[in-house]
C-alpha positions as CSV (number, residue, x, y, z in Angstrom):
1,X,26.3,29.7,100.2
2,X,28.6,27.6,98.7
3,X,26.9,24.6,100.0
4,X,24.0,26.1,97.9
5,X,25.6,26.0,94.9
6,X,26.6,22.4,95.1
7,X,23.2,21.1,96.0
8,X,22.6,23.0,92.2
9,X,25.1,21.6,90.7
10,X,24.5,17.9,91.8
11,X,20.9,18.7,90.8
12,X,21.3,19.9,87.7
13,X,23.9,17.1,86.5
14,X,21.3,14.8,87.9
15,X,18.6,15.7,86.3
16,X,20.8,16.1,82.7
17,X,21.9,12.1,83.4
18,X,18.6,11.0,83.6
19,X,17.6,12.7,80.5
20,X,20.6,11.5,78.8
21,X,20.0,7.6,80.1
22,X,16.0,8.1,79.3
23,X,17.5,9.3,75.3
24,X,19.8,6.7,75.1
25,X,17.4,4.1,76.3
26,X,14.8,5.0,74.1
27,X,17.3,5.4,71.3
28,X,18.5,2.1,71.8
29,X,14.6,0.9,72.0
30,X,14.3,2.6,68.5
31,X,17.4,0.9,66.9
32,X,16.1,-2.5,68.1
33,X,12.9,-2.2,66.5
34,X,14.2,-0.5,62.9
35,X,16.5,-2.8,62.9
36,X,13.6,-6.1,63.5
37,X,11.8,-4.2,60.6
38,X,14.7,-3.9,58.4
39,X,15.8,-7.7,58.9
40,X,12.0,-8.4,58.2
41,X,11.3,-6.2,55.0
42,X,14.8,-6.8,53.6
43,X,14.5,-10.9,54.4
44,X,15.0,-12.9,51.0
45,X,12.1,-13.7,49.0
46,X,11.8,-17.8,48.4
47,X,13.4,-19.2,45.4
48,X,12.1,-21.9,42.9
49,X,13.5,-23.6,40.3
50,X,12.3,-22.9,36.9
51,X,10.4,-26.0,35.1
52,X,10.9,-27.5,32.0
53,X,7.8,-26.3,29.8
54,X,8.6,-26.9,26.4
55,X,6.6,-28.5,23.9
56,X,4.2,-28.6,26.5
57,X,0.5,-27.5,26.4
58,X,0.0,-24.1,27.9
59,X,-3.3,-25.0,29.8
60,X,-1.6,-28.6,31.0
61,X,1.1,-26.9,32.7
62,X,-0.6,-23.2,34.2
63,X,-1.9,-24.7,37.6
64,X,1.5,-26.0,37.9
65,X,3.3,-23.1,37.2
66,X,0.9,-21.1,39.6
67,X,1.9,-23.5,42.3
68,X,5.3,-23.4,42.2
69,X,5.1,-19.5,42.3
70,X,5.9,-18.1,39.1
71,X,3.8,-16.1,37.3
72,X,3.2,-17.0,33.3
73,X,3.2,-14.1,30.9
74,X,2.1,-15.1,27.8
75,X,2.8,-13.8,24.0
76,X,1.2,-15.8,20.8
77,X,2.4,-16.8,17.7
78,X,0.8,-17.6,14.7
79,X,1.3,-21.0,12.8
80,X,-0.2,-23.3,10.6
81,X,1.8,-26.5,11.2
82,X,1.7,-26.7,15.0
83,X,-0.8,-27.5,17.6
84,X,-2.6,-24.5,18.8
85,X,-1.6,-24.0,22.7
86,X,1.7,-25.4,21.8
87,X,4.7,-23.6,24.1
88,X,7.7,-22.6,22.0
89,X,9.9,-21.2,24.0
90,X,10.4,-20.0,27.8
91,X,12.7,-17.3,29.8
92,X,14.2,-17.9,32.1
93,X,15.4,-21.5,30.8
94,X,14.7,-24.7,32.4
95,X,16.9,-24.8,35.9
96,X,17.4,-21.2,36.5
97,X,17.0,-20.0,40.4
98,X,14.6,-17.4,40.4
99,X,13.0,-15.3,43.2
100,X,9.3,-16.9,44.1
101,X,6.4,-14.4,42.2
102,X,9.0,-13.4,39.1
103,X,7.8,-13.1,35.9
104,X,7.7,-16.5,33.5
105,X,8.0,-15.2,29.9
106,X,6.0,-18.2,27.3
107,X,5.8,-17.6,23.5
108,X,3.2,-20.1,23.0
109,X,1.8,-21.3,19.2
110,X,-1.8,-19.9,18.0
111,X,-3.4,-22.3,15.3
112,X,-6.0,-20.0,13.7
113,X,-5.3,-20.8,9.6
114,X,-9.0,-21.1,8.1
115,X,-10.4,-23.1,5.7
116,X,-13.3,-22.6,3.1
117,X,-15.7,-24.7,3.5
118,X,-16.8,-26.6,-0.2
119,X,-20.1,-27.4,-1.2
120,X,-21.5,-30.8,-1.1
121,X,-25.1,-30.1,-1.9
122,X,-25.8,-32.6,-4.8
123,X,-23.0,-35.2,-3.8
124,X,-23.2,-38.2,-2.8
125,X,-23.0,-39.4,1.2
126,X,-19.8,-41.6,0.8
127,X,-17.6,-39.1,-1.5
128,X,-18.8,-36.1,0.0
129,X,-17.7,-37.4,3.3
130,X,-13.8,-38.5,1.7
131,X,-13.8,-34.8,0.5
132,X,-13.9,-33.4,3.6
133,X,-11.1,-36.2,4.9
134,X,-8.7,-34.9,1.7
135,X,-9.2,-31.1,2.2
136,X,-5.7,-28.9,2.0
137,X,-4.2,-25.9,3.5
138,X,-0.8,-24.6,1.7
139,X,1.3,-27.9,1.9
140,X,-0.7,-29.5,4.5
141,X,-3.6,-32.3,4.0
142,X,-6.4,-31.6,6.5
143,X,-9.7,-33.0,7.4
144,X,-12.8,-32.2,8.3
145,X,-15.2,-34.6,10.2
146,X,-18.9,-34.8,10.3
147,X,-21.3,-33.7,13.0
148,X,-24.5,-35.0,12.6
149,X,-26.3,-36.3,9.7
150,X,-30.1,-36.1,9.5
151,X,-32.6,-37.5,7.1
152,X,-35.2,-36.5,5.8
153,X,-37.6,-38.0,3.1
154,X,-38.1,-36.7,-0.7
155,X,-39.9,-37.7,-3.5
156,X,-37.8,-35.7,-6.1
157,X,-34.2,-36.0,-4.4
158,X,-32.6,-39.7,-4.8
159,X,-31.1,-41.7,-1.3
160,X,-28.4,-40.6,-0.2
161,X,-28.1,-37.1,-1.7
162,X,-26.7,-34.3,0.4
163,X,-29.7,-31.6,0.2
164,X,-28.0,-28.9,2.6
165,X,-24.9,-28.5,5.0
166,X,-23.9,-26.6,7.9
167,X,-21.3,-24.8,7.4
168,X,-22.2,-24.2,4.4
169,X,-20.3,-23.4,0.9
170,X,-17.7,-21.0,1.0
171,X,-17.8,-19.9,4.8
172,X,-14.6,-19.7,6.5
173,X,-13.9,-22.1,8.9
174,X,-11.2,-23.4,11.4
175,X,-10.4,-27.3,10.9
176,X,-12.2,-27.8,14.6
177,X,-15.0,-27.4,13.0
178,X,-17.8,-30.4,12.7
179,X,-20.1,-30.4,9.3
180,X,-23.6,-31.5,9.8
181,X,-25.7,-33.1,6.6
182,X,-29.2,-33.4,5.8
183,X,-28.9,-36.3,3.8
184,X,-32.3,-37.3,1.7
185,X,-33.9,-40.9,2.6
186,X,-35.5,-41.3,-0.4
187,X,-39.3,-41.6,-0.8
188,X,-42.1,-40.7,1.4
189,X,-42.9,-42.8,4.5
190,X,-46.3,-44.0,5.2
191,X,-46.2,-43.4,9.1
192,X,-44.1,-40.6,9.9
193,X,-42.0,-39.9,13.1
194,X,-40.4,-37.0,14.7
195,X,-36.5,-37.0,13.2
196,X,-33.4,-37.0,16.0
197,X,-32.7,-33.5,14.9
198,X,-30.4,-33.6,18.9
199,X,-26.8,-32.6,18.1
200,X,-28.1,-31.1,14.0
201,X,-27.6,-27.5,13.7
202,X,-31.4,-25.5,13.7
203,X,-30.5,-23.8,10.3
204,X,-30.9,-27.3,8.7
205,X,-33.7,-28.7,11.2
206,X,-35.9,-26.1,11.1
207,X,-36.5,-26.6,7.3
208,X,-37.2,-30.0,7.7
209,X,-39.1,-30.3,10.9
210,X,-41.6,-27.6,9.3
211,X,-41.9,-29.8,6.4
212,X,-43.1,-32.7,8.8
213,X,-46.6,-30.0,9.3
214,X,-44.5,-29.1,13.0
215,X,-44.6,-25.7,14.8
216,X,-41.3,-25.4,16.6
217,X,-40.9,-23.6,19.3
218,X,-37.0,-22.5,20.9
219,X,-35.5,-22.3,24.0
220,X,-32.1,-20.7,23.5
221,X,-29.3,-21.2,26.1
222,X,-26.4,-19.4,26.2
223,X,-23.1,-21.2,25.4
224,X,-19.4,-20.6,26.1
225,X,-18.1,-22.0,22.7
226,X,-19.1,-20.4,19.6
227,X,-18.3,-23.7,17.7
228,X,-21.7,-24.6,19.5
229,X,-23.7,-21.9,18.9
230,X,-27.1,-22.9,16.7
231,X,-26.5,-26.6,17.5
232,X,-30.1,-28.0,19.1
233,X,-28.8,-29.9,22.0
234,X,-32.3,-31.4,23.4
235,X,-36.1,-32.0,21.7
236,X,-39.4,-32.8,22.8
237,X,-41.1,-35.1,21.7
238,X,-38.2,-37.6,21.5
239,X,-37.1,-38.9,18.1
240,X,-39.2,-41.8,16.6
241,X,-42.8,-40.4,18.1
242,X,-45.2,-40.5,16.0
243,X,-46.8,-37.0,14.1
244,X,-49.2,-35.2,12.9
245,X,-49.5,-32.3,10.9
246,X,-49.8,-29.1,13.7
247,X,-48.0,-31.1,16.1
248,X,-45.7,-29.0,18.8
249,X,-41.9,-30.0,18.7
250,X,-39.4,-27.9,21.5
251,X,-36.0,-27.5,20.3
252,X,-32.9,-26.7,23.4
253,X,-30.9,-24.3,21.2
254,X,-27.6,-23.5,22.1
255,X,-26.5,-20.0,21.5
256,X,-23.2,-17.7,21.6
257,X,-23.9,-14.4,22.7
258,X,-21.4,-12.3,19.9
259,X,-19.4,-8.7,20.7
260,X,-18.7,-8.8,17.1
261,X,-20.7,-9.6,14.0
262,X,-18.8,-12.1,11.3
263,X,-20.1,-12.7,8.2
264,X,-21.0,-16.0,9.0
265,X,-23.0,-16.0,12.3
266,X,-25.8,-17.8,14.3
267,X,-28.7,-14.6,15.5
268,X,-30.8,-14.0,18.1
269,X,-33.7,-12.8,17.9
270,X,-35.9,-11.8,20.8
271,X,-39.2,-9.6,19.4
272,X,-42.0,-8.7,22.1
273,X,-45.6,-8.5,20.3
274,X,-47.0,-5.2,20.6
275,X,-50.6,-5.0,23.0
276,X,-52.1,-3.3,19.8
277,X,-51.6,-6.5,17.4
278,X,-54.1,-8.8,16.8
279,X,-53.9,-12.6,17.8
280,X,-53.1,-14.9,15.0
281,X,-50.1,-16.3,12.9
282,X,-46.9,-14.7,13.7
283,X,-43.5,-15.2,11.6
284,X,-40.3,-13.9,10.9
285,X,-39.1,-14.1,7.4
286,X,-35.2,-13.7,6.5
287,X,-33.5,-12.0,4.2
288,X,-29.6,-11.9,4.1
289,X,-26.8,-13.9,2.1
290,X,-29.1,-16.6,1.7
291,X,-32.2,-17.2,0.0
292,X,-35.4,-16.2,1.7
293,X,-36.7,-17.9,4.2
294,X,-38.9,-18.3,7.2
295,X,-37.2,-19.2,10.3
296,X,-40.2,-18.5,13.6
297,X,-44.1,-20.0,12.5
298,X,-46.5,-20.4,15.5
299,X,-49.9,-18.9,16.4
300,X,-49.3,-16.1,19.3
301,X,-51.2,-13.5,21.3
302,X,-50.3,-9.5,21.9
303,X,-47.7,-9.4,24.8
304,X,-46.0,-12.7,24.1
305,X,-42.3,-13.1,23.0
306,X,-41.1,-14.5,19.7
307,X,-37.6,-16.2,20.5
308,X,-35.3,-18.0,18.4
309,X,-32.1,-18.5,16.9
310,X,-31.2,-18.5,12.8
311,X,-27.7,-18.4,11.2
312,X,-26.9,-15.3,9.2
313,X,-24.8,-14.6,6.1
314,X,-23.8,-11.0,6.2
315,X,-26.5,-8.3,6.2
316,X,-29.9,-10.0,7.5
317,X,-33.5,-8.1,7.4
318,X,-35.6,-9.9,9.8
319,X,-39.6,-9.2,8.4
320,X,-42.1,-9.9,11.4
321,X,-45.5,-10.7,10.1
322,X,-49.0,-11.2,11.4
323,X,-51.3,-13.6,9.6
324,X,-49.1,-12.6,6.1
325,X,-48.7,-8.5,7.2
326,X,-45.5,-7.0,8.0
327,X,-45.9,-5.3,11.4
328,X,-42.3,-4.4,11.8
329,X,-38.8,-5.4,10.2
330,X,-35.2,-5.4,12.2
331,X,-31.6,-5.6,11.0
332,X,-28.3,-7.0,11.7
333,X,-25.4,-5.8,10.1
334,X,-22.0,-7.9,9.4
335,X,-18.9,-6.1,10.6
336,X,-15.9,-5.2,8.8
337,X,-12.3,-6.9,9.3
C-alpha cells in the first residue's frame, strides 16, 4: 500500500514538472518574441539633417525636400515687393537633426498685388507700348510687356493706331500678364491674305477676321493656365493665304474651364440646335460690359453644335439667332468678392 502511494506521488510530481517545464518554455518562447517585436517597433526612426531653404524658390527645392524625407508644410504670405514663391522663413532651422518624415514648417511669399490695366485705344504703337514699361504699383515701377500685335487694315483709322487691346481698360490684372494690340495698317490692301491671328487673343481676332468676309469656326481646348485662356494657339489656313469673302478659317482656342465667375472672364459656350429649327444662319449675339456684339456666324443644320469661346465683362446675355430670329437666349452671371 505504501508502495502505492509513492508510485502517486512520483506520478503526480511528474506530471506537475512537465507542465511547469512546458509553461516555462513556452513563456520563455513568448518573451523572445515580444521582446524581437518591441526592439523592432521601438527601433529609431532615421534622422536627416535639415536643409538650408531660404530665399529659395519653393517649387526648386520640393523634390529635394521630399527626397531627403521631410515633409513641407506650407503657409503664404502676401507681398508686393518680393518674388511670388519666394521662402521666407523655415522651422526647424538649417542644421537641426530631425527624425526622417517630421514636419518642415515654410512661410513662403505670395505676389498677387493687381494692376488696372489703362487704355491705349487711340495711342500711338511706340508710346502706348513705353506706357505699359512705366506703369506703378504703391512705390514700385512695374511693367507690362506685349503679347501679340496684329494688324489689320482701315480706311478711317491712321498707321499705327491702337484700335483695341486685350486686357482691356480698367480690368484688373497681375503684372504676368501679356497685352495683345490690334494695331491699324493703314489703308486697304488690294490682294488680301489671311492675318497671323496665332498667339492674338479671339476677343480681338474674331472682329477682324469677320471683317476679312471669314466664317470662323472654334475648336476649344482646355488649358491649365488661365493666363491662357481665349489665346488662339493654331489657324487654318496659315497666315499669308490668300482670301475671299465666305472663306472658312479654324481657330485652336485655348480655354480655362472656371469654378468661379470674375468680372473679367473668357466663356464657353457650347449650344446644341434644336431638331425643330430650321437650317440657315446661326449666331450668337453678346451683351454684357461691353458693347454689343456678335461673337459665333456660320451657316448650320438642326442637331449640330455651336461652340466657341468670347471674353465677358460681368453679366453677359448670350442671344442665339436663326437667320436674324432669336430662338433662345442664356446667361452668365459674374460672382461677388
Amino acid at each position: 500500500m505504501k508502495e502505492k502511494k509513492e508510485n502517486v506521488k512520483y506520478t503526480y510530481f511528474k506530471t506537475v514538472g512537465r507542465i511547469a517545464l512546458i509553461f516555462f518554455l513556452g513563456f520563455s518562447v513568448f518573451l523572445v518574441i515580444s521582446t524581437i517585436m518591441l526592439i523592432f517597433l521601438t527601433k529609431p526612426s532615421k534622422e536627416v539633417r535639415v536643409p538650408d531653404v531660404e530665399g529659395k524658390r519653393f517649387v526648386d527645392v520640393y523634390n529635394s525636400l521630399m527626397r531627403q524625407g521631410v515633409r513641407p508644410y506650407v503657409r503664404f504670405q502676401d507681398v508686393y515687393d518680393i518674388e511670388d514663391g519666394m521662402i521666407l522663413h523655415q522651422f526647424p532651422e538649417k542644421g537641426r537633426i530631425v527624425p526622417e518624415h517630421s514636419t518642415f514648417k515654410l512661410l513662403v511669399s505670395r505676389n498677387r498685388y493687381i494692376l488696372e490695366m489703362p487704355n491705349l485705344v487711340g495711342s500711338d504703337l511706340p508710346k502706348a507700348i513705353n506706357r505699359l514699361k512705366s506703369l506703378h504699383y504703391l512705390d514700385k515701377k512695374v511693367a507690362l510687356s506685349t503679347g501679340v500685335v496684329s494688324y489689320v487694315q482701315s480706311g478711317k483709322i491712321p498707321e499705327n493706331i491702337i484700335i483695341a487691346q486685350d486686357p482691356k481698360g480698367g480690368e484688373k490684372i497681375t503684372p504676368s500678364k501679356k497685352v495683345n494690340l490690334l494695331v491699324s495698317s493703314g489703308s486697304q490692301d488690294k490682294n488680301p491674305t489671311i492675318p497671323n491671328v496665332t498667339g492674338q487673343s479671339i476677343e480681338l481676332c474674331f472682329d477682324l477676321l469677320q471683317a476679312k468676309g471669314l466664317v470662323v469656326t472654334q475648336e476649344v481646348v482646355l488649358t491649365d493656365d488661365i493666363q491662357k485662356s481665349g489665346t488662339v494657339v493654331s489657324q487654318n489656313p496659315a497666315a499669308g493665304s490668300p482670301i475671299k469673302r465666305g472663306d472658312p478659317i479654324s481657330l485652336q482656342v485655348q480655354w480655362y474651364s472656371l469654378t468661379e465667375h470674375p468680372y473679367y472672364a473668357y466663356e464657353k459656350i457650347e449650344y446644341k440646335i434644336p431638331s425643330d429649327e430650321p437650317e440657315g444662319l446661326y449666331e450668337a449675339y453678346i451683351e454684357d460690359g461691353s458693347p454689343k456684339r456678335i461673337r459665333f456666324s456660320r451657316r448650320m443644320r438642326p442637331g449640330q453644335n455651336m461652340v466657341f469661346v468670347f471674353h465677358r465683362t460681368g453679366n453677359a446675355r448670350i442671344n442665339i439667332v436663326c437667320n436674324k430670329d432669336s430662338i433662345d437666349v442664356m446667361n452668365v452671371d459674374a460672382e461677388d468678392y
